[in-house]
N, C-alpha and C positions, 0 to 999 in steps of 0.2 A: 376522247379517250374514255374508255367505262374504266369504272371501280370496282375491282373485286371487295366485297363489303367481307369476305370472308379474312383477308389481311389488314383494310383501309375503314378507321370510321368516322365521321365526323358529327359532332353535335358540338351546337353551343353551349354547353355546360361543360365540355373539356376541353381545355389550351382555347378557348375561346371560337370555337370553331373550326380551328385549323385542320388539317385531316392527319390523325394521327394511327400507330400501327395498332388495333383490337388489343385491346385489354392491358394499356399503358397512356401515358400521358406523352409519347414520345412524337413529335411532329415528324410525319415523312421529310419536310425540310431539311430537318436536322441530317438524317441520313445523306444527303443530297451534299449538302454545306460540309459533313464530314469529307465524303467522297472527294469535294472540290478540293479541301485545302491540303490533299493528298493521302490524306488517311488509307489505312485499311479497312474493310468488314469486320475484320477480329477486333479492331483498334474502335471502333464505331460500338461492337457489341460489350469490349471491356465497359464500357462509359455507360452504356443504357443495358444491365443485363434482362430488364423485364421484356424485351424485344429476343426473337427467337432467330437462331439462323435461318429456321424454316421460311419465316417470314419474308425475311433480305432475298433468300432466293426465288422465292414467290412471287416477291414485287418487281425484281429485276427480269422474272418470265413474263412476267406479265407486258412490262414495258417493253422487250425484245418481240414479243407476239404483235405488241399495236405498230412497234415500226415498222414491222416487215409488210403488215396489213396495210400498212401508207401507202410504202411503196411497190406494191404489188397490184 
C-alpha cells in the first residue's frame, strides 16, 4: 500500500515513529481502534480536534482506491 505523505507522516521523533495524521501527534491507529470499538468520525474528531475531517476522508479515499486496486 503507498502513503499518501500529504495526510500520513511518520518520523521517529513523533509518537515514536508511528505513522500519524500531518501536523498532529495523532496515530492513524488510534482512528482505526476508534472505528473498532464503534465509534463515530465525529466522536473520533471530538477527542483529536487537531485532525481535520479532510483528513479522515482522505485516508478512507485513499484505502477504498488500494482495495479496489487489489481486487481488480
Amino acid at each position: 500500500m503507498s502513503i499518501n505523505f500529504s495526510i500520513i507522516s511518520k518520523s521517529p521523533e513523533i509518537m515514536g515513529g508511528s505513522p500519524v495524521f500531518v501536523g498532529t501527534r495523532v496515530p492513524i491507529q488510534t482512528f482505526f481502534e476508534y472505528l473498532k470499538a464503534g465509534d463515530s468520525i465525529d466522536d473520533f474528531l471530538d477527542g483529536f480536534p487537531t485532525v481535520t475531517k479532510e483528513q479522515i476522508m482522505t485516508l478512507l479515499e485513499e484505502i477504498r482506491q488500494q482495495i479496489i486496486e487489489e481486487v481488480a
